[in-house]
VOVO-559508 format. One record per residue (C-alpha): residue in three letters; x, y, z. Coordinates in steps of 0.5 Angstrom, whole numbers, plus 500, padded with zeros to 3 digits. Each point is the difference from the previous one (the first is absolute). Layout:
ALAXYZ ...
***
This chain:
UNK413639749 UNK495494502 UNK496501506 UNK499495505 UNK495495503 UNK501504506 UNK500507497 UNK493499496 UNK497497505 UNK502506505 UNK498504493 UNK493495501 UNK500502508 UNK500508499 UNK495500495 UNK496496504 UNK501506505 UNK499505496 UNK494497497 UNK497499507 UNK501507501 UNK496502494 UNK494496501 UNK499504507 UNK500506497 UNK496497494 UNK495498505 UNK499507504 UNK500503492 UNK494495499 UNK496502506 UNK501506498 UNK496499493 UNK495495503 UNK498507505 UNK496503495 UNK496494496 UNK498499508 UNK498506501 UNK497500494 UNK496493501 UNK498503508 UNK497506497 UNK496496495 UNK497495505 UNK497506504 UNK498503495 UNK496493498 UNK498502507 UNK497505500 UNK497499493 UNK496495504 UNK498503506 UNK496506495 UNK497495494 UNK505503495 UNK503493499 UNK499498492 UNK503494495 UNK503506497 UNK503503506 UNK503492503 UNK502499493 UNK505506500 UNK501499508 UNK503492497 UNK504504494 UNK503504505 UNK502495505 UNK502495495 UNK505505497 UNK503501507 UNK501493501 UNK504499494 UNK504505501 UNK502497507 UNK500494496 UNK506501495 UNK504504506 UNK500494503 UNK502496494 UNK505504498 UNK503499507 UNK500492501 UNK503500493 UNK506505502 UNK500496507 UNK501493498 UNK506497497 UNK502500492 UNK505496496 UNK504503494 UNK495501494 UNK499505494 UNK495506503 UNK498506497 UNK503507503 UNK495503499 UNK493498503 UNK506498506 UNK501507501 UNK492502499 UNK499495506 UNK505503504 UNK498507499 UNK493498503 UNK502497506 UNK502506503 UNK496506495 UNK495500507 UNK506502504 UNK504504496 UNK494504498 UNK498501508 UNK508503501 UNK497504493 UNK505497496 UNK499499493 UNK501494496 UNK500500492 UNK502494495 UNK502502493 UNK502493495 UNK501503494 UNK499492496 UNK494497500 UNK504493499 UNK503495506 UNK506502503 UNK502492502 UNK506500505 UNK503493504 UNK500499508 UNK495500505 UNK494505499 UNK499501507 UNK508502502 UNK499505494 UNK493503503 UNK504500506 UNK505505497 UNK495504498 UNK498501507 UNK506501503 UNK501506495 UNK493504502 UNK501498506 UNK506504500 UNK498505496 UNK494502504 UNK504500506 UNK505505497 UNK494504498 UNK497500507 UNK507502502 UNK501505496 UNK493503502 UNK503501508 UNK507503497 UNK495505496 UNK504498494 UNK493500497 UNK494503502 UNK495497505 UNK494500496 UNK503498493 UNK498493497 UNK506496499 UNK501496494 UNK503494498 UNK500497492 UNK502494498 UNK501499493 UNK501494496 UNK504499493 UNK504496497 UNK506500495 UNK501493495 UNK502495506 UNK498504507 UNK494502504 UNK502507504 UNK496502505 UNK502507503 UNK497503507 UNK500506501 UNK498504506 UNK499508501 UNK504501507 UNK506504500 UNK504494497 UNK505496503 UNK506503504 UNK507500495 UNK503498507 UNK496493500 UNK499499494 UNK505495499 UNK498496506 UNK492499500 UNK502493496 UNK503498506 UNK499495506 UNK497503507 UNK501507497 UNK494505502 UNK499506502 UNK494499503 UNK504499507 UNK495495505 UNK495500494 UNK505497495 UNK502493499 UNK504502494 UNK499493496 UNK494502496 UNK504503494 UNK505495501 UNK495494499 UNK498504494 UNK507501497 UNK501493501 UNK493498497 UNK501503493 UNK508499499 UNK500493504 UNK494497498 UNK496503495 UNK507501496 UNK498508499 UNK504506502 UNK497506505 UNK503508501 UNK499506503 UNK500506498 UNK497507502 UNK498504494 UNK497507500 UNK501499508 UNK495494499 UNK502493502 UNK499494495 UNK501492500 UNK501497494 UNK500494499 UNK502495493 UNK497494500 UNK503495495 UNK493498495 UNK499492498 UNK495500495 
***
């Protein structure tokens, strides 16, 4: 069936939405990372301090005092960087999913870390996976699935599904078969309800109650199948939740 102008353009208008929702939660996740090379960098400066008020201050000590310093900024730098690309507008071109998904994850590994969740990549090719469409709605569909995955995993900590102390953990894995790239996300909460499981897709449904919007796995639904022309599931195994998604390959 042929969308209408007026139905891509709603299609445009809630992505836009989504993504302005996403930024602001990206940018409480990088205030997060850039907490620790601050400190990092104030605790150097007192000690520079210190160094000069009691004559310990050498060419040794200042130059490893820069290397430190400089170090942190370039970490804050490409934090910064990662988020203007992901902030500003993207036309349809060939992109890479893999570094995509790289620079996705370091968005958030800070805050993810904070809430003792872990995050791990595993590519089984040393080749480019090569999709079509606009890199930064497919960025935003990584993010809105850890996104959920960590609430779900924070959820199922004050439930007592799993142990207050225990480290979460979620893998991505990217393969690929002779024509598609498939990303899987899987997370280790309790799983996803078989009672809502069929309805997680859907427009404006949560479960979050006043928390919830409902559209972030929807625009995520709509990115891949719609724009990207791949296919995304749901799926619990061993009483874990996975996302898979298959992306068509251009070589």
């Amino acid at each position: 069936m042929k969308v209408s102008d007026e139905e891509m353009r709603n299609e445009d208008k809630l992505i836009q939405q989504s993504k302005m929702a996403t930024l602001g939660e990206m940018l409480i996740a990088i205030s997060h990372q850039w907490m620790q090379p601050l400190n990092a960098i104030s605790l150097i400066a007192e000690d520079l301090k210190d160094a000069h008020k009691y004559g310990e201050r050498d060419e040794k000590y200042l130059d490893n005092a820069v290397k430190n310093i400089m170090l942190q900024v370039v970490h804050m730098s490409e934090t910064a960087k990662v988020f203007k690309s992901f902030s500003k507008p993207s036309g349809n071109t060939l992109f890479d999913v893999r570094p995509a998904i790289e620079e996705t994850i370091s968005l958030v590994h800070d805050q993810f870390m904070k809430e003792a969740i872990n995050i791990q990549f595993d590519c089984r090719y040393d080749t480019q996976f090569m999709v079509l469409g606009k890199i930064n709605e497919f960025k935003q569909a990584v993010l809105n699935i850890l996104a959920n995955a960590k609430d779900a995993i924070i959820h199922s900590r004050k439930e007592g599904k799993l142990n207050p102390d225990e480290e979460g953990f979620i893998l991505i894995s990217l393969d690929k078969t002779d024509s598609n790239a498939i990303i899987e996300i899987l997370d280790t909460n309790s799983g996803i309800p078989e009672n809502i499981i069929d309805r997680i897709f859907e427009p404006y449904f949560t479960t979050k109650g006043c928390d919830g919007t409902g559209i972030g796995l929807y625009m995520t639904k709509l990115i891949i199948e719609e724009h990207l022309g791949g296919r995304i599931t749901a799926s619990n195994v061993a009483k874990q939740a996975v996302f898979r998604i298959e992306l068509p390959i251009n070589e």
